[in-house]
RODO-2510 file (C-alpha; in nm, 4 decimals, decimal comma):
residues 470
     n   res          X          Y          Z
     1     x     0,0000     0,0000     0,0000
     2     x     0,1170     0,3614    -0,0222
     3     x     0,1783     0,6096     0,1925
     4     x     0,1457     0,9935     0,1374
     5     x     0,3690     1,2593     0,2590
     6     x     0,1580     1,5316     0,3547
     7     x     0,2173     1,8131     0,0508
     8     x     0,1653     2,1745     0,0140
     9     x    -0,0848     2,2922    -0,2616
    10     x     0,1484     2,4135    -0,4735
    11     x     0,3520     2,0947    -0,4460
    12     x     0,0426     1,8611    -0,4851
    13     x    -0,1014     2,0176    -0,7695
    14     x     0,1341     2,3283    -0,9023
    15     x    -0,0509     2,6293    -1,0624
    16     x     0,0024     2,4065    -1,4243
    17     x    -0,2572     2,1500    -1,2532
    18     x    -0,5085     2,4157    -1,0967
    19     x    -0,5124     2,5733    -1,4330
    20     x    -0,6203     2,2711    -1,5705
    21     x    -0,8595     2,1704    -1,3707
    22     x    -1,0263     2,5321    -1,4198
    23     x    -0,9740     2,4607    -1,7973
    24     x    -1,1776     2,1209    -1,8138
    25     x    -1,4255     2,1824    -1,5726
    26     x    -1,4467     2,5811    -1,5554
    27     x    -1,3782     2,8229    -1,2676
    28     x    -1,7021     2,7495    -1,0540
    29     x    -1,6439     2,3362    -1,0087
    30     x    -1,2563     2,4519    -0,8697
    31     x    -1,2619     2,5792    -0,5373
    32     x    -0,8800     2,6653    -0,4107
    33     x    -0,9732     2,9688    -0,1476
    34     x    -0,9351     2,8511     0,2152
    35     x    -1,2640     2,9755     0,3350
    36     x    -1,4136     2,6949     0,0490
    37     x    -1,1675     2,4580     0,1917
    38     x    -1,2393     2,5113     0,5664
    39     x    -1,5931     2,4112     0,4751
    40     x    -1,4932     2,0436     0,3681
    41     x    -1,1926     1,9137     0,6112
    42     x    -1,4161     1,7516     0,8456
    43     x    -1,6890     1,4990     0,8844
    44     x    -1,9323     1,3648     1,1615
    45     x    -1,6075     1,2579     1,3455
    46     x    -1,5400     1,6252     1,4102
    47     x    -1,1483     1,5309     1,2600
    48     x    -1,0414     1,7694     1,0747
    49     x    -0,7827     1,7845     0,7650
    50     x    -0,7379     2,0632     0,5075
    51     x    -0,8416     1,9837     0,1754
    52     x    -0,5932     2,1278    -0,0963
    53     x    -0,8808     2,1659    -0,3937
    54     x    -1,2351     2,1260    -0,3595
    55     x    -1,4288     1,9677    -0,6552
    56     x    -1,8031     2,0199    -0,7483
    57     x    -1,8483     1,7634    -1,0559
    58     x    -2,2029     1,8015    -1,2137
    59     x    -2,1274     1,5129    -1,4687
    60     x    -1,9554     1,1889    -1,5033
    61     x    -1,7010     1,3478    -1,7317
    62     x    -1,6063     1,6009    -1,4399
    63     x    -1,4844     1,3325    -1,2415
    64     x    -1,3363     1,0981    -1,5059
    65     x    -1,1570     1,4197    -1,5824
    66     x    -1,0292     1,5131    -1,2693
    67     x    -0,9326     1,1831    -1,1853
    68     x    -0,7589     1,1552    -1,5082
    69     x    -0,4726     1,4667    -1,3116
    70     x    -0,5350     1,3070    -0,9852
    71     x    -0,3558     1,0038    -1,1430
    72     x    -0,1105     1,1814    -1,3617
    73     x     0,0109     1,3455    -1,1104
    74     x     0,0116     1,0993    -0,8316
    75     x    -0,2701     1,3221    -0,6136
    76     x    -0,4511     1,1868    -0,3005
    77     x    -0,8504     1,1702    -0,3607
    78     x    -1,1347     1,1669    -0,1303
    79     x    -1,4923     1,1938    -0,2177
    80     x    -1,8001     1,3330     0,0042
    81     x    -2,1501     1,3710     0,0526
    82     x    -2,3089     1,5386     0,3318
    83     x    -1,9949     1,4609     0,5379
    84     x    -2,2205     1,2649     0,8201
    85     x    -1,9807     1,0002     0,8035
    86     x    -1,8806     0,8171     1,1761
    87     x    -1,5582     0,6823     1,0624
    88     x    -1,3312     0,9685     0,8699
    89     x    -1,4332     0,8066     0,6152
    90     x    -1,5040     1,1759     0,3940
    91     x    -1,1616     1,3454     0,5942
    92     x    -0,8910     1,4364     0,3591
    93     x    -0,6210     1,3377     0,5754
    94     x    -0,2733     1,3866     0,3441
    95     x    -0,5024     1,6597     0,1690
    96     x    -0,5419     1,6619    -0,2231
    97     x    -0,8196     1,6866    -0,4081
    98     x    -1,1791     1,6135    -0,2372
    99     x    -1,5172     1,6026    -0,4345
   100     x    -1,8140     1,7590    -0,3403
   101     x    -2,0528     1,5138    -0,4951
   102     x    -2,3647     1,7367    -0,3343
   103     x    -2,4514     1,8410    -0,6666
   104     x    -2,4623     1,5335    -0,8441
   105     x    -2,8167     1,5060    -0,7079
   106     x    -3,0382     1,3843    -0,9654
   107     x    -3,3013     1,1260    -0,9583
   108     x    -3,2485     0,9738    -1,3208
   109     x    -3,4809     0,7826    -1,3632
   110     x    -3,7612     0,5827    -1,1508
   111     x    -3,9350     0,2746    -1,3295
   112     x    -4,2651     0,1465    -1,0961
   113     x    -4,2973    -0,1586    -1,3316
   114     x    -3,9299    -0,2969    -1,2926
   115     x    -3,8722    -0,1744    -0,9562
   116     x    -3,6277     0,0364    -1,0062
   117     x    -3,4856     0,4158    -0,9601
   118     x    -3,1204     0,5389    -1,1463
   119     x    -2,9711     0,8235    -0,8996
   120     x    -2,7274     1,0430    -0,9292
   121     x    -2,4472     1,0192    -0,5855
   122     x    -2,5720     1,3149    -0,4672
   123     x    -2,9662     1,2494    -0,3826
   124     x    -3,0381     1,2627    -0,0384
   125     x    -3,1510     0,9457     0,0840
   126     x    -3,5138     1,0602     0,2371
   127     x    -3,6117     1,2985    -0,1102
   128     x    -3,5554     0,9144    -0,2990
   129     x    -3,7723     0,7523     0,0017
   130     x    -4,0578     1,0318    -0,0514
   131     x    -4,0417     1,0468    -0,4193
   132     x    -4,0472     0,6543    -0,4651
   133     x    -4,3668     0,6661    -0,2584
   134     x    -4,5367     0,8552    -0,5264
   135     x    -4,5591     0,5405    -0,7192
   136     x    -4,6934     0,3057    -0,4222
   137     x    -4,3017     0,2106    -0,3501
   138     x    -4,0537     0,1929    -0,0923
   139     x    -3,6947     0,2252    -0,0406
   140     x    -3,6469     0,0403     0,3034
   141     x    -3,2532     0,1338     0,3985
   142     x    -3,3488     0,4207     0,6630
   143     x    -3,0303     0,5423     0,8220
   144     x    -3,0715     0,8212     1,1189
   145     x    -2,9038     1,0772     0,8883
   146     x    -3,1495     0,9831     0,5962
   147     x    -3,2777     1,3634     0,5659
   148     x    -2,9352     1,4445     0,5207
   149     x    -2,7186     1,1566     0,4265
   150     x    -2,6704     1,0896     0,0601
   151     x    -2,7103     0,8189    -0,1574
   152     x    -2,3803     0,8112    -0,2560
   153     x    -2,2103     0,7701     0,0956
   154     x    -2,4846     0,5495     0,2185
   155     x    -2,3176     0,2966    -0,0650
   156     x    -2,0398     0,3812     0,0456
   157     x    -2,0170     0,3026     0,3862
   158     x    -2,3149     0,0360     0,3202
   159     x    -2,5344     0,2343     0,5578
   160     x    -2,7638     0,0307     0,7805
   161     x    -3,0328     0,1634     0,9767
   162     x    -3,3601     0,1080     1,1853
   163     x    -3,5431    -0,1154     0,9109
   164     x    -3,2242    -0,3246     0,9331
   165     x    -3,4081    -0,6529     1,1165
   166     x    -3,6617    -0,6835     0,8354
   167     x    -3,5452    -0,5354     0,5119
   168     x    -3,1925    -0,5486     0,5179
   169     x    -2,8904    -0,2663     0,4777
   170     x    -2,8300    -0,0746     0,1626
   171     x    -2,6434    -0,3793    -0,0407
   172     x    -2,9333    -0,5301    -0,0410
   173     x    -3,0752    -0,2977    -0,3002
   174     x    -2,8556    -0,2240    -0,5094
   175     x    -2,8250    -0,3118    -0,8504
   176     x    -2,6505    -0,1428    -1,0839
   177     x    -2,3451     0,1280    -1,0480
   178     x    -2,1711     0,3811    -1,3250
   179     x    -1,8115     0,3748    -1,1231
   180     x    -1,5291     0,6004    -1,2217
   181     x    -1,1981     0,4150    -1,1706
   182     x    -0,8705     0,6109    -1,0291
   183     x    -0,7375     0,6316    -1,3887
   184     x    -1,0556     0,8368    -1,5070
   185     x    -1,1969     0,5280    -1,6804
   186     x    -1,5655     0,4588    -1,6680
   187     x    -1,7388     0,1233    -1,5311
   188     x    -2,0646    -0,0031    -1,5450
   189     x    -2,1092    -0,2763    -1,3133
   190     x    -2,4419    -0,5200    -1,2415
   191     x    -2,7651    -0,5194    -1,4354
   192     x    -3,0910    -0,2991    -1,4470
   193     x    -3,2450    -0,6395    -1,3601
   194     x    -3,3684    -0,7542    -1,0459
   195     x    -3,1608    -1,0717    -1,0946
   196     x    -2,8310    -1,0926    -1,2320
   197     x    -2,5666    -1,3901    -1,1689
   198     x    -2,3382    -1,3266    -1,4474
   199     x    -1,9559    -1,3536    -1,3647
   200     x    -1,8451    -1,1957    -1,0241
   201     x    -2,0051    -0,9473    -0,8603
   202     x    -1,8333    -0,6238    -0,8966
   203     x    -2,1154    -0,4380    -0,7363
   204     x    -2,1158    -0,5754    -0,4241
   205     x    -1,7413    -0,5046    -0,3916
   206     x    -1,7670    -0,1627    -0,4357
   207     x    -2,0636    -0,1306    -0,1931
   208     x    -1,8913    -0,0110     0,1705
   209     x    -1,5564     0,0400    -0,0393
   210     x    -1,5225     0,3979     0,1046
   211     x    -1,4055     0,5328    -0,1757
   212     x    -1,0782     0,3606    -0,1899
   213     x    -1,1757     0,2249    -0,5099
   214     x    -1,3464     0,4412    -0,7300
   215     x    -1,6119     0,7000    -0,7619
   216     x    -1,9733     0,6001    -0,7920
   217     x    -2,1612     0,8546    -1,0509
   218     x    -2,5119     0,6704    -1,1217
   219     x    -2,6605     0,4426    -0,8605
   220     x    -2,9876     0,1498    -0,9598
   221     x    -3,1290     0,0341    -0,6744
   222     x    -3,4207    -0,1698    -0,5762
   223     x    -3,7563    -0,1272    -0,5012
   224     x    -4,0823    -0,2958    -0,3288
   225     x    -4,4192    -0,2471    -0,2620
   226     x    -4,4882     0,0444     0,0051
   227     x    -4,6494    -0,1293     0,2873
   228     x    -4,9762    -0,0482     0,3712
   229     x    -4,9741     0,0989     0,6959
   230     x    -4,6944     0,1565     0,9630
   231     x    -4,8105     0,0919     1,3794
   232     x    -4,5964     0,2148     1,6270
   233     x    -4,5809     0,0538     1,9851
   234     x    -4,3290     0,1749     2,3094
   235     x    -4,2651    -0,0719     2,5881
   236     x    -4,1135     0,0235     2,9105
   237     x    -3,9028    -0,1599     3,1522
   238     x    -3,7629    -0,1171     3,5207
   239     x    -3,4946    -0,3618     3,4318
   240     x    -3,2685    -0,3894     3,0830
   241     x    -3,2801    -0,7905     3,1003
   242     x    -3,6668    -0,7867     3,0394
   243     x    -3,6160    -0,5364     2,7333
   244     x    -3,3578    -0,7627     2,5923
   245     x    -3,5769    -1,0868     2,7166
   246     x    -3,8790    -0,9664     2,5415
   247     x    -3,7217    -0,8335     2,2485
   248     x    -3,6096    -1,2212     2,2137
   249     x    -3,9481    -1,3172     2,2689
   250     x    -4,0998    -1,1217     1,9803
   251     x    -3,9069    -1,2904     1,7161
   252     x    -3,9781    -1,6558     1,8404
   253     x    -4,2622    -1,5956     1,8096
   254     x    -4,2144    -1,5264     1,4157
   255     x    -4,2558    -1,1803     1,4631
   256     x    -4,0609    -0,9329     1,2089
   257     x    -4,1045    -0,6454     1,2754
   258     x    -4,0123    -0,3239     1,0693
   259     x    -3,7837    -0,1893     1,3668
   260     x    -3,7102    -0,3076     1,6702
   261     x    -3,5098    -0,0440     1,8513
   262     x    -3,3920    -0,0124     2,2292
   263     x    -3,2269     0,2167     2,4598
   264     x    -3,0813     0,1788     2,8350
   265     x    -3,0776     0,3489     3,1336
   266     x    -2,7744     0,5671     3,0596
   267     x    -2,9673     0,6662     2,6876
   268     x    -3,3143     0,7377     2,9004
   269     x    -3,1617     0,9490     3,1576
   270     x    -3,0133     1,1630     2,8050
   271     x    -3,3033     1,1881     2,6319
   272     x    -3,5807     1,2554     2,9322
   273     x    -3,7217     1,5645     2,8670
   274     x    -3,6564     1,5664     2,4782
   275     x    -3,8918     1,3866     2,3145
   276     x    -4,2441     1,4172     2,3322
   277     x    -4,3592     1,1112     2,5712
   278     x    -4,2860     1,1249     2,9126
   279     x    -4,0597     0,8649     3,0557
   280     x    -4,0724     0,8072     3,4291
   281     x    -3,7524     0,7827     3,6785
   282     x    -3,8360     0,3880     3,7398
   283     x    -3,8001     0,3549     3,3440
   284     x    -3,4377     0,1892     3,2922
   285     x    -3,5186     0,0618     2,9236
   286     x    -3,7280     0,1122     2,6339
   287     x    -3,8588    -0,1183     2,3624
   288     x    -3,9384     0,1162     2,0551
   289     x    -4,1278    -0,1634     1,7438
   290     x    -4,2674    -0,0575     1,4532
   291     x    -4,4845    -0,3169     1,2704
   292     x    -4,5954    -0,2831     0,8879
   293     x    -4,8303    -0,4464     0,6165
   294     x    -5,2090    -0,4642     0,6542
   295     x    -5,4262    -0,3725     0,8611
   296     x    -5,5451    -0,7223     0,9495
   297     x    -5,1672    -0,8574     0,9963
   298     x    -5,0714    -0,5223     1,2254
   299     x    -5,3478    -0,6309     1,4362
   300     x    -5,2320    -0,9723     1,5313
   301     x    -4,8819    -0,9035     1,5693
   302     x    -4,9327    -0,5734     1,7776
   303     x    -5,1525    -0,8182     1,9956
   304     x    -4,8788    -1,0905     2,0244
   305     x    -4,5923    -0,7978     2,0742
   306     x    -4,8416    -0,5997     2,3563
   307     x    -4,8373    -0,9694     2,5530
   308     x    -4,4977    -1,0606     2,5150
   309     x    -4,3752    -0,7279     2,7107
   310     x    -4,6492    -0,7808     2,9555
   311     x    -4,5216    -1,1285     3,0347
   312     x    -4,1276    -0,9765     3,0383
   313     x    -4,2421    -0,7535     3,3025
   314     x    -4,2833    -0,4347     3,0780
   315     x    -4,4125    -0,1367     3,3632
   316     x    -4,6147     0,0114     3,0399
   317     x    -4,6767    -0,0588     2,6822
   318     x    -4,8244     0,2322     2,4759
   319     x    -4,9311     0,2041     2,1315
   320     x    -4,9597     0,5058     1,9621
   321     x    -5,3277     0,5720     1,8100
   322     x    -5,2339     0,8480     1,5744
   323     x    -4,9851     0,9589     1,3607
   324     x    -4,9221     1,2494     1,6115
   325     x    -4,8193     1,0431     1,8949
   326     x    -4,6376     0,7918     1,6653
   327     x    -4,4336     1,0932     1,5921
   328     x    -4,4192     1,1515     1,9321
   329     x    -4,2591     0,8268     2,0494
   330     x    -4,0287     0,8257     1,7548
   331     x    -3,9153     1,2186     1,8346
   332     x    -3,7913     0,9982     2,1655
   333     x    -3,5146     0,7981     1,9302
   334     x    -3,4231     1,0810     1,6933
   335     x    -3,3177     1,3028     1,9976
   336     x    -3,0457     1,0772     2,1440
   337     x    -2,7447     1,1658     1,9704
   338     x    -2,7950     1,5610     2,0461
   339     x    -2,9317     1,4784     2,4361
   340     x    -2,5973     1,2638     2,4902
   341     x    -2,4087     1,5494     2,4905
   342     x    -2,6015     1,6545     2,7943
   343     x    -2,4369     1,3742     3,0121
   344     x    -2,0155     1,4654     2,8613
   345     x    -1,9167     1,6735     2,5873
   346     x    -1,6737     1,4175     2,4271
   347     x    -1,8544     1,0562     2,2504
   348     x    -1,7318     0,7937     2,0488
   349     x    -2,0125     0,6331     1,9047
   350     x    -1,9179     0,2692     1,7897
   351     x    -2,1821     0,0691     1,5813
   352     x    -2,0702    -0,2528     1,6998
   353     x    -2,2985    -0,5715     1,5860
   354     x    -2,3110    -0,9245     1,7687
   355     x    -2,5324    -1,1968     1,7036
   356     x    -2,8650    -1,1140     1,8280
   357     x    -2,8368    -1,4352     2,1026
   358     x    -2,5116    -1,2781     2,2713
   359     x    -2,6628    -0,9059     2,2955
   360     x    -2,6847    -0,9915     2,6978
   361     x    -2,3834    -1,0795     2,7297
   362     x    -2,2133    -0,8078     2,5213
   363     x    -2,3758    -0,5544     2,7472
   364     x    -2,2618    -0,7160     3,0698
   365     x    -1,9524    -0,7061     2,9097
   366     x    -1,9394    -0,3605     2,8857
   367     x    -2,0836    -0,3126     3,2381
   368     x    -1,7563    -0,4895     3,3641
   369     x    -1,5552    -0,3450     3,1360
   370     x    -1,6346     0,0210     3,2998
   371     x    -1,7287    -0,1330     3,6377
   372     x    -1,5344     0,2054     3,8134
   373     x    -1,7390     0,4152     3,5891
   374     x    -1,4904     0,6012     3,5025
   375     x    -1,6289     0,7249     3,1640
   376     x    -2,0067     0,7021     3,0427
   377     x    -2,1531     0,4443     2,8913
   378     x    -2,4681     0,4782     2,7164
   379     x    -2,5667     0,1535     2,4905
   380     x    -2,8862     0,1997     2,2313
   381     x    -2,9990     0,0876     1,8614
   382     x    -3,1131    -0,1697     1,6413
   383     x    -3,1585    -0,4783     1,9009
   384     x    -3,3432    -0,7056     1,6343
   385     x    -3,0387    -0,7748     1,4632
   386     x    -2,7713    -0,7217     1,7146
   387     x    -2,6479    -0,3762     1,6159
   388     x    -2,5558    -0,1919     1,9409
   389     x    -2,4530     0,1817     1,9255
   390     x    -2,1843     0,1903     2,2640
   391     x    -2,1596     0,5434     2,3135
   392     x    -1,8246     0,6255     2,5369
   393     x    -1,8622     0,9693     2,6664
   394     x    -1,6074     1,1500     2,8669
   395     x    -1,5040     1,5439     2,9844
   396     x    -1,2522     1,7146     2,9519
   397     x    -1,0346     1,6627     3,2836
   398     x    -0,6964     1,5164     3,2351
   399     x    -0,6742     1,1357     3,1395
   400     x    -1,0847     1,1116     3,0396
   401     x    -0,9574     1,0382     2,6750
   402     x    -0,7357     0,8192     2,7321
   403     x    -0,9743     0,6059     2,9401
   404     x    -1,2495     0,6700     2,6657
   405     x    -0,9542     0,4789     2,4006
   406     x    -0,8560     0,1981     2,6240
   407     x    -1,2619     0,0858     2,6515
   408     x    -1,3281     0,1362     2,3046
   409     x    -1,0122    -0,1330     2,2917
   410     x    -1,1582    -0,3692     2,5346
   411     x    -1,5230    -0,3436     2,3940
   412     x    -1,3690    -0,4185     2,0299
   413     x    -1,1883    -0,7126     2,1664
   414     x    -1,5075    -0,8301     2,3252
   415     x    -1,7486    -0,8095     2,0230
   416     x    -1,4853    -1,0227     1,8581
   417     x    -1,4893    -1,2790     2,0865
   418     x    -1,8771    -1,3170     2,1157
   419     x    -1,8370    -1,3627     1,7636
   420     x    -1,9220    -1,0130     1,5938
   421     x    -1,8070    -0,7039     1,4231
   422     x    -1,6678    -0,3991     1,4780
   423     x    -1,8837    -0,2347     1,2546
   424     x    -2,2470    -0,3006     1,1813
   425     x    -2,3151     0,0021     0,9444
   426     x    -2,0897     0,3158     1,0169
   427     x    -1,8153     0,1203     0,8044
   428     x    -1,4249     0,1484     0,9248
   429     x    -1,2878     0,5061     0,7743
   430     x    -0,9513     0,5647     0,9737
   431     x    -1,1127     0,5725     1,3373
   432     x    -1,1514     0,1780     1,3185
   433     x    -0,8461     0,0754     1,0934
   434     x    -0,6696    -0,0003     1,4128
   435     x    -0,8836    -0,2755     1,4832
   436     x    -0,9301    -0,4461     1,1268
   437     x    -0,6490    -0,6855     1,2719
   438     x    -0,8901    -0,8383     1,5498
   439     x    -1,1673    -0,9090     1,3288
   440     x    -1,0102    -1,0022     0,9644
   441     x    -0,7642    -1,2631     0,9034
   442     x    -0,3857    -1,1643     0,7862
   443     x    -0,5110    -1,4150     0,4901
   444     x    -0,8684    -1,1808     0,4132
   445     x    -0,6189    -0,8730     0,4595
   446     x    -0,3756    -0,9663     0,2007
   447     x    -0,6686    -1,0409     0,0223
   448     x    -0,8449    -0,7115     0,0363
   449     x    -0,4962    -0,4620    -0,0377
   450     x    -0,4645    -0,6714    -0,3294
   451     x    -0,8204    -0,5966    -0,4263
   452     x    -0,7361    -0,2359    -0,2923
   453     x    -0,3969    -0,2182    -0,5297
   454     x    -0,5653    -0,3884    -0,8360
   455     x    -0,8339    -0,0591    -0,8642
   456     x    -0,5892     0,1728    -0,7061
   457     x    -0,2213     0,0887    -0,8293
   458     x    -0,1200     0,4214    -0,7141
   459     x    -0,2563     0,4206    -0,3803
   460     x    -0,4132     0,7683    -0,4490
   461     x    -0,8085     0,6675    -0,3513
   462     x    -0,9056     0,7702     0,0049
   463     x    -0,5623     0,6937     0,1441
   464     x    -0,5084     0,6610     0,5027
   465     x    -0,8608     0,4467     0,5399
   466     x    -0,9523     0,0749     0,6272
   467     x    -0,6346    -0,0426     0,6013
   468     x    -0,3910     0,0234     0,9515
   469     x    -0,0695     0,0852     0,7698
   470     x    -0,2080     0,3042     0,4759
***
């Protein structure tokens, strides 16, 4: 792999390549002031590295063309959406060039009668969801960020989210990609189709790349049916074991639900006094399940989900009767990541995932892991498929950080041993490279940097990401 010496602007690109650039693309797709720049050295990390040249494509042949100097000249490249990213995976750590794929936003194409829609990289995940509803269908990969978050960086960093349990995570629907490669070349890989087995399956190896590989320009994904109707039901617990116990319960008894989301004492305490339902002091974790389809099928499964928290000892189940006070319970979730910042003004939000029957004993685990409490601990997310958010929160007196580090470590090492992975849906960026090594094989590794140098001979994609020692 290779590694960048951090460059000046001039000696990354020279005026020669600046004038270039502003002679292919024109002067308003090449930002070089450092006011532009400021605006795109960061991500949701909060790390923060200077871009040396901003990039606002509007076409395919803006990037193929950009990348075409890039590679000339041997300059590092990082592409970016909305910069919501959670693992540096958007930061332009040895600087370069980054592109501002924002404005690649349109929706090409949508086809009701193959299930299909053709975006641009730059659609923002939620217009897609609302337009695609139009036609009586329904994107299901629902990230938090969704009314920000693009397309382009959910495929990038395979973005999960709360529909995760029943519908799956953004690979799931997708198709077809247009892909630029580091040499400026153009790619089309999978099939308008929705089935294709022909040869090997490029477009699932570019999916949660993070743009170490290429650029992705046109996006097909898949569609379904919009469900009929969506129920919302809240379940409250005195103790965390009957949240997780019951949660357990619902899917033996062949329950799917659309979501089934939970948050612990530590989360609660954050978020009292946000939302709009009221939780009480005796509540020390919440059950939050949506349930989709008819009306007839919402009926019995609400029924079976209502008695299975009664018999785990839920203090109160409350389904919500209109759309207002579904709102209402879901305002509860949406507030968490702002509220935690009430408890310590420092997080590190890990998107660990275990298999769903060892979600007990990962959170023990963490309870003995910060048994002196010296840091916060606040554990919520997408408990029907064992994707845990551990948030680590600490202050700013002296040695907090360094304590924050050393249980991220021992959490990592943890998940790994029940069997899981350090990343459910966040993807690895440079805040999780350091731990690739617990969960991958030196066998996979070799195997991936090969992958890695085959696209990216020059090492000038993303560097500094995924891999520890780039």
């Amino acid at each position: 792999m290779k590694l960048f010496k951090r460059k000046t602007r001039e000696e990354a690109l020279g005026r020669k390549g600046v004038s270039e650039l502003v002679r292919l693309l024109g002067k308003d797709k090449v930002l070089t002031e450092i006011e532009d720049r400021l605006c795109y050295s960061y991500d949701g990390t909060k790390q923060k590295a200077l871009p040396d040249i901003v990039i606002r494509p509007k076409t395919t042949s803006d990037v193929s063309a950009t990348l075409k100097v890039a590679d000339k000249q041997r300059i590092p490249v990082y592409s970016r959406g909305a910069g919501t990213g959670l693992s540096g995976g958007a930061v332009p750590l040895h600087g370069g060039i980054i592109f501002d794929l924002k404005g690649m936003n349109k929706i090409v194409n949508i086809c009701p009668e193959d299930f299909t829609a053709t975006v641009e990289p730059g659609v923002v995940t939620k217009h897609l969801q609302d337009e695609v509803t139009r036609h009586g269908l329904f994107y299901p990969p629902d990230p938090s960020s969704a009314a920000f978050s693009t397309i382009g960086g959910n495929v990038a960093e395979c973005a999960g989210g709360i529909t995760g349990l029943k519908y799956g995570v953004t690979r799931d629907y997708i198709l077809a990609m247009e892909i630029v490669l580091p040499d400026g070349s153009v790619i089309n890989t999978g099939r308008k189709t929705l089935r294709s087995v022909t040869g090997y399956d490029l477009t699932r190896l570019f999916v949660g790349s993070e743009g170490t590989l290429g650029i992705f320009t046109k996006i097909t994904v898949k569609l379904i049916p919009k469900p009929e109707r969506v129920d919302t039901l809240a379940a409250f617990f005195g103790e965390r074991d009957d949240a997780i116990d019951a949660a357990d319960l619902v899917v033996e008894n062949t329950i799917v639900p659309r979501t089934l989301e939970f948050m612990d004492h530590m989360t609660i305490s954050a978020v009292r006094g946000f939302g709009g339902i009221t939780l009480d002091d005796n509540v020390k974790a919440l059950l939050l399940i949506d349930i989709d389809g008819t009306g007839e099928n919402i009926k019995h499964d609400l029924s079976i989900v209502e008695r299975v928290c009664k018999e785990k000892n839920a203090l109160k189940v409350k389904v919500a009767e209109t759309e207002k006070e579904r709102n209402a319970i879901w305002s509860v979730r949406r507030s968490i990541s702002p509220a935690l910042y009430n408890i310590a003004n420092h997080k590190i939000n890990e998107d660990v995932c275990v298999p769903r029957s060892k979600i007990k004993e990962l959170l023990q685990k963490v309870d003995k892991i910060n048994e002196k409490q010296e840091v916060y601990v606040a554990s919520f997310g997408h408990i029907g498929d064992g994707n845990i958010h551990v948030n680590i929160m600490y202050t700013d007196e002296p040695g907090q950080g360094e304590i924050a580090e050393r249980v991220v470590q021992s959490v990592m090492e943890e998940v790994v041993t029940l069997g899981g992975t350090i990343s459910g849906e966040h993807g690895i960026g440079n805040k999780k490279s350091q731990f690739m090594e617990l969960e991958i094989s030196p066998q996979e590794l070799s195997i991936m940097k090969k992958f890695k140098d085959f696209f990216d001979p020059k090492g000038i994609m993303n560097p500094g990401k995924l891999f520890p020692s780039t």
